[in-house]
C-alpha positions in Angstrom: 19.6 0.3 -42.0 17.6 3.0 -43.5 20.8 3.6 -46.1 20.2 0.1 -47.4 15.9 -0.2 -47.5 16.5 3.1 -49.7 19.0 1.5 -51.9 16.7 -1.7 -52.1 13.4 0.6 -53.3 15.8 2.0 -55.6 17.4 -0.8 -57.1 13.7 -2.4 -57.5 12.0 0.6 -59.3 15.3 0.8 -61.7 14.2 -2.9 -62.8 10.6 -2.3 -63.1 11.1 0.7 -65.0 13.6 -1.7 -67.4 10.6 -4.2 -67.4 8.1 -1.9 -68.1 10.6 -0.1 -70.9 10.8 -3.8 -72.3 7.1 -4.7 -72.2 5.4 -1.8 -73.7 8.3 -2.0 -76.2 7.1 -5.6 -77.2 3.5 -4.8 -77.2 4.2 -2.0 -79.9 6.6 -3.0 -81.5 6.6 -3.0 -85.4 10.4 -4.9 -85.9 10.1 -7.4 -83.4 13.5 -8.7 -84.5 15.0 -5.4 -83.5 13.9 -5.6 -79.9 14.2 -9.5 -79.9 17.4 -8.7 -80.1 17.9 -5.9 -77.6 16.0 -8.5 -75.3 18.3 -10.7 -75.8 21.2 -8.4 -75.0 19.4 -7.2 -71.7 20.2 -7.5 -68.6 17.0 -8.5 -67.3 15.3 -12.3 -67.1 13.1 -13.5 -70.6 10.9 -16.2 -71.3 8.3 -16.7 -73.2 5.7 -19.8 -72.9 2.3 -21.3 -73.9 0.2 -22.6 -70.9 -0.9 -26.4 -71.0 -4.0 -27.6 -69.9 -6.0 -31.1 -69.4 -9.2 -32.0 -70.9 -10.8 -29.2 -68.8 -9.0 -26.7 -69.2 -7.0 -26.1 -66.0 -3.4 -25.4 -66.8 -1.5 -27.8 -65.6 2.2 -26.7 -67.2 3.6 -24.8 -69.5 6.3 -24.9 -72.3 9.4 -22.9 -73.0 9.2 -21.2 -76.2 12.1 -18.8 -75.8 14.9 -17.2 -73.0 17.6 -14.8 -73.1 21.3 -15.4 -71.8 19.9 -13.2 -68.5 17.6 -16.0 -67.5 20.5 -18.8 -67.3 22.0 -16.1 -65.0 19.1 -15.7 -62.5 17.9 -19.5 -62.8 21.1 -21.4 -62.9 19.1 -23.4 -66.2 21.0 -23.8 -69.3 18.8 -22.4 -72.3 19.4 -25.5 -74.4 18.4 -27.8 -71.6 14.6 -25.9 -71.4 13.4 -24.9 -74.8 10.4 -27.3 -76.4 10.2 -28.3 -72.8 7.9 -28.2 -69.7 8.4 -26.6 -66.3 7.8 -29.8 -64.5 10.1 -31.5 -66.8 13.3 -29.0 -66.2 12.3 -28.6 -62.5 10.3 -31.3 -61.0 10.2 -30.3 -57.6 9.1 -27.0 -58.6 5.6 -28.8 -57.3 6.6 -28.7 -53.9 6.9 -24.3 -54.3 3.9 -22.9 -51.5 3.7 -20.7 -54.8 1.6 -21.7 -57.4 3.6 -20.8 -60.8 1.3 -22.7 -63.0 -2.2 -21.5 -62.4 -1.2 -18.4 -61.4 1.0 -17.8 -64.6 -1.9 -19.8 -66.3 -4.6 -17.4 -65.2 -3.2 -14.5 -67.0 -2.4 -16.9 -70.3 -6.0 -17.7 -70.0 -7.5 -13.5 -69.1 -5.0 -11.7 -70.6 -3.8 -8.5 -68.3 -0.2 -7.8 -66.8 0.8 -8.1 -63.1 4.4 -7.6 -61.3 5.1 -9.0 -58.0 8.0 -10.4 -55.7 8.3 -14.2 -55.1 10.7 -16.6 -53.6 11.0 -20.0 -55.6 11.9 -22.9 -52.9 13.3 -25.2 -55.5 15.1 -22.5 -56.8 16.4 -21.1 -53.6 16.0 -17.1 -54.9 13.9 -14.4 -54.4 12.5 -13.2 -57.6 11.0 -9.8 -59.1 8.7 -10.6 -62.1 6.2 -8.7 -64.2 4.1 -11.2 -66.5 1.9 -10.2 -69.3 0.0 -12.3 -72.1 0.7 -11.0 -75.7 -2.1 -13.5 -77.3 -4.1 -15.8 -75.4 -2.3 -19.4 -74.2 0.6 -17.6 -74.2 2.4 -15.4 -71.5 5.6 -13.4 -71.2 8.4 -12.9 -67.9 10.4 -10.7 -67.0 12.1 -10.8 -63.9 15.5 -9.9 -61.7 17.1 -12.1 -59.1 17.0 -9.4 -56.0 17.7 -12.6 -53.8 21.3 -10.8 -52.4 19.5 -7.3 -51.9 16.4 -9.0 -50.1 18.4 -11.3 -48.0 20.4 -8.1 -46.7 17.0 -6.6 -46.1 16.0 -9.2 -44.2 19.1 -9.9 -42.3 18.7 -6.5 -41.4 15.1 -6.1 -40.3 16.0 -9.5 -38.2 18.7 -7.9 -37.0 16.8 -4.9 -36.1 14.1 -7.2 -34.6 16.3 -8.7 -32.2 18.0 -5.6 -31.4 14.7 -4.4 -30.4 14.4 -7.7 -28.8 16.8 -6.8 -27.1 16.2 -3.4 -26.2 13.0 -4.9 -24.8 14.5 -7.3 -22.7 16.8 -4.7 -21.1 13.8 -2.7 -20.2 12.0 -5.3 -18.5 15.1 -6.3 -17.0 15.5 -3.1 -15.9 11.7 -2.5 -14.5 12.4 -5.3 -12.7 14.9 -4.7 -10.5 13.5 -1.7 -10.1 10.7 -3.8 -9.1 13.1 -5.7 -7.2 14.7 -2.9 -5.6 11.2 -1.3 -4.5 10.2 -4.8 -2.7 14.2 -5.1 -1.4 14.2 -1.4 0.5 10.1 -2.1 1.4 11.3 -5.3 3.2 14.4 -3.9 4.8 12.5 -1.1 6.1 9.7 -3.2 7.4 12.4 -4.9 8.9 14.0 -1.9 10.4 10.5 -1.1 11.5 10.2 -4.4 13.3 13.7 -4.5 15.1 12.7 -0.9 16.1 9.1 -1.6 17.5 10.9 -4.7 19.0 13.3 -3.0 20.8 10.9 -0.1 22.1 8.1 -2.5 23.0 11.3 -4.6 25.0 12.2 -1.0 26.9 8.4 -0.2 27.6 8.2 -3.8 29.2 11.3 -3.8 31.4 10.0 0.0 32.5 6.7 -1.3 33.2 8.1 -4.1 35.4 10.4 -1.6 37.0 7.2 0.8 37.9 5.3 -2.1 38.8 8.1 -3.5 41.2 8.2 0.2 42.9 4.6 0.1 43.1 4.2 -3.2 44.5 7.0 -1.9 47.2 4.7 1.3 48.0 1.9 -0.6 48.0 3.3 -2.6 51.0 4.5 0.4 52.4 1.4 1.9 52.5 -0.4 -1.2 54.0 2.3 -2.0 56.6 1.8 1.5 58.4 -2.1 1.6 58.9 -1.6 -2.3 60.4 1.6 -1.1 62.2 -0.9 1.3 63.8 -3.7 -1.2 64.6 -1.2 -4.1 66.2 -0.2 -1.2 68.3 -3.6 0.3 69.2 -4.6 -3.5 69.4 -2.0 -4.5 71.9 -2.3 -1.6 74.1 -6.0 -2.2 74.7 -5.6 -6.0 75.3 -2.5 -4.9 78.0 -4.7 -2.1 79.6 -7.4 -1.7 78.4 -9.2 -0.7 81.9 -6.9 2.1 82.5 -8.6 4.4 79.7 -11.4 6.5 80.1 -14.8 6.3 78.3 -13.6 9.7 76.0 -9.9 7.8 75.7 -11.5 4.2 74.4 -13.9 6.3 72.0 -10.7 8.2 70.7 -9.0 4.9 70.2 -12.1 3.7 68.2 -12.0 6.7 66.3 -8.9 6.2 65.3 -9.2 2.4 64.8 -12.1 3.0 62.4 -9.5 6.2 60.5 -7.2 3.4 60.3 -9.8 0.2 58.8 -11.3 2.8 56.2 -7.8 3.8 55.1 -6.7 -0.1 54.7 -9.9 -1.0 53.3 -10.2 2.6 50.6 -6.5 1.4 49.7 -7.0 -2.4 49.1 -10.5 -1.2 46.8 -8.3 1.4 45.0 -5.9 -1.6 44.5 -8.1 -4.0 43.0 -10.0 -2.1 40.9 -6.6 -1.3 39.3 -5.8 -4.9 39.2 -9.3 -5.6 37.1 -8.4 -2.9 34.8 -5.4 -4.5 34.1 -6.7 -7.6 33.1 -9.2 -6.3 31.3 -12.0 -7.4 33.7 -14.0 -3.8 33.7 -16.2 -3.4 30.2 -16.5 0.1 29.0 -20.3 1.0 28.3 -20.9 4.2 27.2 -24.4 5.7 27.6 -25.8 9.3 27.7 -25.6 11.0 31.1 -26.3 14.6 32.4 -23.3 15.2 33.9 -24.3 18.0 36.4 -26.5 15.3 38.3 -23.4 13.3 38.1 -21.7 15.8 39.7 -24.2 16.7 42.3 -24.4 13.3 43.4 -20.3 12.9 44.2 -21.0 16.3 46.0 -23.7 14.8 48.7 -21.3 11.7 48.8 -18.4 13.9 50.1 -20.7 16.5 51.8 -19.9 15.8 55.5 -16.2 16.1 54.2 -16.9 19.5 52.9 -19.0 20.6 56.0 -16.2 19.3 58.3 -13.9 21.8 57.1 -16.4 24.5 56.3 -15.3 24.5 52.4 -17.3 26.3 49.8 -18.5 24.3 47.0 -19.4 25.5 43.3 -20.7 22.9 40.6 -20.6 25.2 37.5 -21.2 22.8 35.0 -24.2 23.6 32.8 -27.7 22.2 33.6 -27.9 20.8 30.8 -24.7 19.3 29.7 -25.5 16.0 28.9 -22.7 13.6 27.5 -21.9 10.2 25.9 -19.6 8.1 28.5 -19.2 5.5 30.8 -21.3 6.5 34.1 -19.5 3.9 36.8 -15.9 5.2 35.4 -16.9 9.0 35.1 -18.2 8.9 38.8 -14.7 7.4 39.8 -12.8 10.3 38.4 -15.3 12.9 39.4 -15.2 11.3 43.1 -10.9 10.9 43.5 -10.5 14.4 41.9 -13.3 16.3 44.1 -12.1 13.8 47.3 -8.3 15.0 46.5 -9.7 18.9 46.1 -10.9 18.8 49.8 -8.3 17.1 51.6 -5.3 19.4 50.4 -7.8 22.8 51.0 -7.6 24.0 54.2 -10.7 25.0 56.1 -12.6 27.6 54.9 -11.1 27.4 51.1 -12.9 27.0 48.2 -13.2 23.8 45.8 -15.1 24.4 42.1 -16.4 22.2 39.2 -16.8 23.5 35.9 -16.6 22.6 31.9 -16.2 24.1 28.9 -16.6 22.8 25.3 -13.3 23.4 23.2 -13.6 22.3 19.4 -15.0 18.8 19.7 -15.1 18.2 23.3 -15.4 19.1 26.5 -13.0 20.0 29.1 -13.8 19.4 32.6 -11.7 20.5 36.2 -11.6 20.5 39.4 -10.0 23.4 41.1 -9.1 24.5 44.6 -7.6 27.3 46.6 -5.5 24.7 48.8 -1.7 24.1 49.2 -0.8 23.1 45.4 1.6 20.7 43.9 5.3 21.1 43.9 6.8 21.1 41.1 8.9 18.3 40.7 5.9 15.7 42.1 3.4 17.0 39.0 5.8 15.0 36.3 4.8 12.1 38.4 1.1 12.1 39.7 0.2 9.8 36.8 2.7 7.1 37.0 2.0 3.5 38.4 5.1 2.8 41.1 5.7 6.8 41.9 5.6 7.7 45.3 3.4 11.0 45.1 0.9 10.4 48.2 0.8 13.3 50.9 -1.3 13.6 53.9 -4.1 16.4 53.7 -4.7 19.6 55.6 -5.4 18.2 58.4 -3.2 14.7 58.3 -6.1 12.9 56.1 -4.3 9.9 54.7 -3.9 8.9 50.6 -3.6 5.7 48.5 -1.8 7.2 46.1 -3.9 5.1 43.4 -6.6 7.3 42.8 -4.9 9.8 40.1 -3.8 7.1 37.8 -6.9 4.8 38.5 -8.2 8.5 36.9 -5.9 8.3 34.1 -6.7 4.7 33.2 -10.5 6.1 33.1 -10.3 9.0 31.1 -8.5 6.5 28.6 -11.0 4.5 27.6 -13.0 7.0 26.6 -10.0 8.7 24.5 -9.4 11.8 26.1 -6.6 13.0 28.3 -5.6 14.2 31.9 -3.8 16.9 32.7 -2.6 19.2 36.2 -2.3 23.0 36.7 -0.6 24.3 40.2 1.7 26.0 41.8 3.0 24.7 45.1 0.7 27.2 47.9 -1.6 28.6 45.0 -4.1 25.5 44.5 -4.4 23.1 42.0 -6.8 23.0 39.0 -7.2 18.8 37.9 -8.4 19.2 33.9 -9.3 15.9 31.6 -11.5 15.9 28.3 -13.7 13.8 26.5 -14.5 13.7 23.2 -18.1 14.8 21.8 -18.3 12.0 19.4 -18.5 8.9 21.7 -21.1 6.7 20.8 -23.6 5.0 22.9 -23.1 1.5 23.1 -25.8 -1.4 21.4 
């Protein structure tokens, strides 16, 4: 491509220099019949005309006065067929041109001056380089080449270079879009992937919840048919014999009827409350709280519990610790962990509550010096459906709800529970809530 634009430029300044050479020759030139005839000999396009113009003055043709054998080349017009004649009259449709030839050729008959320039004549199908000058005024001179094969190769090659860019372009947007294609394609089939995998794991969490919840329902009954096992008996035996106990004997039997009642009724409480939090049903409503008062107040609660086995008590949480949380829920946990702490201490042990702030929040527990956790029960304290339950110290009984109705609690308000022990070393019960819990509207 660039080969032939620089043959093109050259061919086109080798005829203007000719022109020029020509020009300047005929504007100084002392034997014009000398150089009329080396015009005539050249191989460059002559004519010579006079402008034509109508009553006010606007050319509106122009004659042939003279042309060299060059011009019948470049034209296709035979000399004898144009000389004493008009434009219009040799080519008619020469009208129809977008170029003006007669003013604009007029205009320099008319001012004089010299000007060179490229034009394509429609009637003549050709592309044309011409430099016209005026030697005397109504008259004007041409010289011109016919470059129409050099600029039709130039523009067959800059449209062929167009489209090849064209081209070029296309494949490039082709290409950015399938990229584009491709992006969206792999997004999809991940999302997809995503789906079929979230899918599949939310389809094994549901079959293991309704596995935990079929054990749990089975422990549940479990639990309930013993305490009522024990009151049908109790019940029987006093509507048998009833007058062959003693005063002490019927008051033990109470005793243990009432043991019995507060065990069925702590479990079906435990069990219902787990039930609303289920569905839903208990609102979280977080306000500020000190939480030693909390504290203290679970302590009184359980305090005939702690006196009955002679336990020593120590609430070490700060005086004035106060924190964002929900007060109902807090008190639950604080209650089931402290209540747990004294039925697996023997008498005389010790049971502590304390806190500490660790980054941003604070880590509660509940320790004791009682008969710890074997280890193969911790993995499941918190799971709905295990059996974890144990009797106490001294034979107290347990739901076996209250750790993960803990759990559920300490949830809400985005923390975590956790378990240290050691089976015979005590167990220390640890959960944390976050400093940055806001208070409710």
């Amino acid at each position: 491509m660039l080969q032939k634009i620089i043959f093109f430029v050259l061919e086109i300044l080798k005829i203007n220099f000719l022109i020029l050479f020509l020009y300047f020759a005929l504007m100084e030139a002392e034997n014009l019949e000398i150089y009329k005839d080396i015009i005539h000999r050249s191989p460059i396009g002559f004519a010579h005309h006079k402008i034509i113009l109508d009553d006010e003055g606007k050319p509106i043709d122009f004659l042939f006065i003279d042309a060299n054998p060059a011009f019948e080349k470049f034209t296709g017009l035979k000399i004898e067929n144009l000389l004493n004649r008009t434009l219009l009259e040799v080519i008619p449709e020469i009208k129809n041109d977008k170029f003006d030839w007669i003013s604009f050729y007029g205009s320099i008959a008319l001012n004089g001056g010299h000007r060179t320039f490229l034009q394509f004549s429609e009637a003549l199908k050709r592309w044309y380089k011409v430099t016209v000058f005026s030697p005397q005024k109504y008259y004007f001179t041409t010289f011109f080449f016919d470059v129409t094969e050099e600029y039709s190769q130039l523009l067959s090659l800059k449209n062929r270079e167009e489209k090849i860019e064209k081209i070029a372009e296309d494949t490039q947007k082709l290409a950015e879009d399938l990229a584009i294609a491709k992006s969206v394609l792999e997004e999809a089939l991940y999302e997809k992937n995503l789906l079929l995998y979230e899918l599949t794991e939310t389809k094994e969490k549901l079959e293991e919840s309704n596995r935990e919840k079929d054990m749990f329902f089975s422990i549940i009954a479990h639990d309930l048919k013993s305490p009522f096992s024990g009151l049908l008996g109790i019940a029987e035996m006093l509507s048998v014999d009833i007058d062959s106990f003693s005063k002490e004997e019927l008051v033990d039997i109470a005793k243990m009827l009432k043991e019995s009642v507060e065990n069925v009724y702590k479990l079906i409480e435990n069990l219902l409350e787990w039930s609303r939090i289920q569905r839903g049903m208990i609102s979280f409503e977080p306000n500020r709280y000190n939480i030693r008062s909390l504290v203290e107040q679970i302590y009184s609660f359980q305090k005939v519990n702690i006196d009955k086995k002679e336990i020593y008590f120590q609430n070490l949480i700060p005086e004035n610790l106060e924190l964002v949380c929900d007060y109902n829920m807090l008190s639950t946990v604080f209650r089931n962990l402290i209540s747990n702490a004294i039925k697996f201490t023997p008498r005389n042990g010790k049971v502590w509550v304390g806190s500490q702030i660790v980054d941003n929040e604070v880590v509660f527990f509940v320790e004791d010096s009682g008969i710890g956790i074997p280890r193969e029960l911790i993995p499941n304290l918190f799971k709905v459906g295990a059996k974890t339950s144990r009797p106490g110290t001294e034979g107290e009984s347990s739901t076996g709800l209250g750790l993960i109705l803990c759990k559920e609690y300490i949830e809400r308000h985005r923390g975590k529970l956790w378990v240290e022990s050691d089976e015979g070393k005590g167990a220390k019960f640890l959960f944390s809530i976050p400093l940055d819990l806001q208070i409710q509207e």
